[in-house]
C-alpha positions as CSV (number, residue, x, y, z in Angstrom):
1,X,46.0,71.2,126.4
2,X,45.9,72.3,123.1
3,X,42.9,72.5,120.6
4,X,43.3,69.8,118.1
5,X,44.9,70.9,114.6
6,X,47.1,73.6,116.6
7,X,50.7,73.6,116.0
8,X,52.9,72.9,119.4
9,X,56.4,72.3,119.8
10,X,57.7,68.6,120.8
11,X,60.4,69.4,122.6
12,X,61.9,73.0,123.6
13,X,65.6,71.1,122.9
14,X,66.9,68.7,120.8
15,X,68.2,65.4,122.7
16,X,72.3,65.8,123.0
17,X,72.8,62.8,120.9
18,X,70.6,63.8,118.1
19,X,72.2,67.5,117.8
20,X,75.4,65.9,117.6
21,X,74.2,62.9,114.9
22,X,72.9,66.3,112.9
23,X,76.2,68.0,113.4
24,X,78.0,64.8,112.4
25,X,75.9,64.3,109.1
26,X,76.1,67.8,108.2
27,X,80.2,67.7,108.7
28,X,80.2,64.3,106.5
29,X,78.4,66.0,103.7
30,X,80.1,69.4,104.2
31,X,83.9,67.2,103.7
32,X,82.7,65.6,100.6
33,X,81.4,69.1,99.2
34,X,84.8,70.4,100.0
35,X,86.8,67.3,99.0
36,X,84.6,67.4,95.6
37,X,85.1,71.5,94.9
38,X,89.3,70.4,95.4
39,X,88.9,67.7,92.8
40,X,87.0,70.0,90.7
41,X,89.6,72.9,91.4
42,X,92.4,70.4,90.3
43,X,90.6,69.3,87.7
44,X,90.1,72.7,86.3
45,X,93.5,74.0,87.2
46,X,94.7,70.8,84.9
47,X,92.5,71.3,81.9
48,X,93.9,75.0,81.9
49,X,97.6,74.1,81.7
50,X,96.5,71.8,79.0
51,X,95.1,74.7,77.5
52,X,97.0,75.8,74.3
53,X,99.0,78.9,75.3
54,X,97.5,82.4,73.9
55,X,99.5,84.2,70.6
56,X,100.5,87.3,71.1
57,X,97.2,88.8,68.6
58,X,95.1,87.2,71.5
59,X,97.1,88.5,74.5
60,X,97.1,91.9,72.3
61,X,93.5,92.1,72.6
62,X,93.8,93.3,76.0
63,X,96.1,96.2,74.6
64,X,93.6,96.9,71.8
65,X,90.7,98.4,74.6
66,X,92.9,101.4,75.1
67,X,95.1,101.4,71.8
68,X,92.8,100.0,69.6
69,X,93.0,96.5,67.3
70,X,94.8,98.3,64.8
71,X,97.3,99.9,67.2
72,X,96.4,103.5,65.9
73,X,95.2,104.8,69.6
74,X,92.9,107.4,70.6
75,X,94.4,111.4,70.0
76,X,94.7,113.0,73.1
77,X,93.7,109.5,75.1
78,X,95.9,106.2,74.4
79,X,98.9,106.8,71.8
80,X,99.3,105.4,68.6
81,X,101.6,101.7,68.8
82,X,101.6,101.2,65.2
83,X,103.9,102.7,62.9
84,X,106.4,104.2,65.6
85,X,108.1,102.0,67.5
86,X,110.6,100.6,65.1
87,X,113.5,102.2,66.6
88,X,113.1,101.1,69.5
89,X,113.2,97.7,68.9
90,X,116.9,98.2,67.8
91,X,118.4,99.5,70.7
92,X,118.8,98.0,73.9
93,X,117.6,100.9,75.6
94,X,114.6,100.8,73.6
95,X,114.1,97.3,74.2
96,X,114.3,97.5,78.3
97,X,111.8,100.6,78.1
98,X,109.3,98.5,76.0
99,X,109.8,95.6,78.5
100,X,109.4,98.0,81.4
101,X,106.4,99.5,80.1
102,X,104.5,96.4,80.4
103,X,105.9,95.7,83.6
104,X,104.7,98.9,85.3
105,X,103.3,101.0,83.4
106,X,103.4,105.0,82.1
107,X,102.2,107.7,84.0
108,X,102.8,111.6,83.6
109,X,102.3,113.9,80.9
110,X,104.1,113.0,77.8
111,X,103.3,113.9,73.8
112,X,103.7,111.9,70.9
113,X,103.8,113.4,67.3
114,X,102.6,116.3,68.6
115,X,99.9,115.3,70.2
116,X,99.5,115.8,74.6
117,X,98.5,112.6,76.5
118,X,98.0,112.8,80.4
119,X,96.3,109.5,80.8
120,X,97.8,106.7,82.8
121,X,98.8,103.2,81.1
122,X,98.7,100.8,84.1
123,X,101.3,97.8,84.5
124,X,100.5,94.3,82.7
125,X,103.1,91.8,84.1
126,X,100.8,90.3,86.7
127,X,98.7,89.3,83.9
128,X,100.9,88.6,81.1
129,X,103.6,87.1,82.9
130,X,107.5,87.2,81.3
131,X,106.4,84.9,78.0
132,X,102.4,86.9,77.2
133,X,105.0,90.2,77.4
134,X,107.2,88.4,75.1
135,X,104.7,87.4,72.6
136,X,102.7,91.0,73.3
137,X,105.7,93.1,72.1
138,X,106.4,90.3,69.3
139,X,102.6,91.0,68.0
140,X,103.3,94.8,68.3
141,X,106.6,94.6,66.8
142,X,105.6,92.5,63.9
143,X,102.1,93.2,62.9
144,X,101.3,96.6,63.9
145,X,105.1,98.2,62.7
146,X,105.9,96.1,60.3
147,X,109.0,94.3,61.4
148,X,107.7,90.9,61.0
149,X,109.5,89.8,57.6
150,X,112.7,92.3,58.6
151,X,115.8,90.5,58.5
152,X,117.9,92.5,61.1
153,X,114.3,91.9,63.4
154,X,115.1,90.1,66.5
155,X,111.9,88.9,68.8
156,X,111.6,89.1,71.6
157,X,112.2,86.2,74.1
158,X,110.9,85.1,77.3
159,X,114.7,84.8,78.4
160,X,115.1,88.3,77.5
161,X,111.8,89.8,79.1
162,X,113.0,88.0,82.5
163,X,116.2,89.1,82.1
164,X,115.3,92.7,81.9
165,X,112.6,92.4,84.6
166,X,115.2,91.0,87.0
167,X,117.3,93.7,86.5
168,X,114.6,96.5,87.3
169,X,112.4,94.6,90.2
170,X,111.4,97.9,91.7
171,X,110.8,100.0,88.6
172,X,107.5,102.0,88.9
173,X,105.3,104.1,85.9
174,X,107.1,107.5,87.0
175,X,110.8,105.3,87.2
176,X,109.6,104.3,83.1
177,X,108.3,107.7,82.5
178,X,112.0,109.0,83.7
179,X,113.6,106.8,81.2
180,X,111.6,107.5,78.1
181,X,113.4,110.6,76.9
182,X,116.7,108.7,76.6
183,X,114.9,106.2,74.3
184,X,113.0,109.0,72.5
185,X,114.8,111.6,72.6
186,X,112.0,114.3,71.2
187,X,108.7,112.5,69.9
């Protein structure tokens, strides 16, 4: 017996049938949770490639944390974009290292008007994907070097980005690095 108001259990099991009418109930609601997070997962997934597509000043932004909005760069940290990549954009060497730098990347010691960088620029192609790097190096290109009301200019495409990338699947930072002085020559 126990004294009246104390707590005692009313069963040391739950009944067969009512474990599994719990189990049941709980897998019901537990499919409609998961059938209602894959609705809202389409439904979000939907709304975003309905989203308008970024400009290359808005994909840029993730450029500027390192080389700054105004392209200028940090001496002795992240290199200058503005103002010195002109050449480049003229040559088809200098095209392919631009493209490849976005793919994967610079890494090693390198100087630009004088000025020693060791830092390491990591790849952006996961993120951008072929048409952000187009619009990225149109934004650079244009805005931040001028180019943008040049009439021998000739943008970037999303063609030309994957057709660069396919020819260099395997390219690493040091591969880009390598290829630099050929586009360069002396900074």
């Amino acid at each position: 017996m126990t004294p009246t108001g104390a707590w005692a259990p009313k069963a040391a099991f739950t009944p067969v049938p009512q474990l599994w009418s719990s189990v049941w109930r709980w897998s019901n609601r537990m499919k409609k949770l998961i059938a209602g997070l894959v609705c809202l997962g389409l439904g979000v997934a939907a709304s975003a490639s309905a989203a308008p597509a970024k400009t290359g000043a808005q994909l840029y932004k993730r450029c500027s944390a390192c080389h700054l909005a105004t392209g200028q760069g940090v001496p002795g940290a992240y290199p200058a974009l503005a103002g010195r990549l002109q050449p480049l954009a003229a040559s088809e060497a200098g095209r392919e290292y631009l493209v490849l730098v976005l793919k994967a990347g610079l890494m090693g010691p390198l100087t630009v008007d004088g000025v020693a960088y060791s830092s390491m620029m990591p790849g952006q192609a996961a993120a951008l994907k072929t048409d952000g790097m187009a619009k990225v190096l149109n934004y650079v290109m244009e805005e931040l070097n001028g180019l943008k009301d040049q009439d021998d200019w000739t943008p970037f495409t999303e063609e030309e980005v994957k057709a660069i990338l396919d020819n260099n699947p395997k390219v690493r930072a040091r591969d880009v690095m390598n290829k630099r002085a050929g586009v360069f020559g002396t900074d």
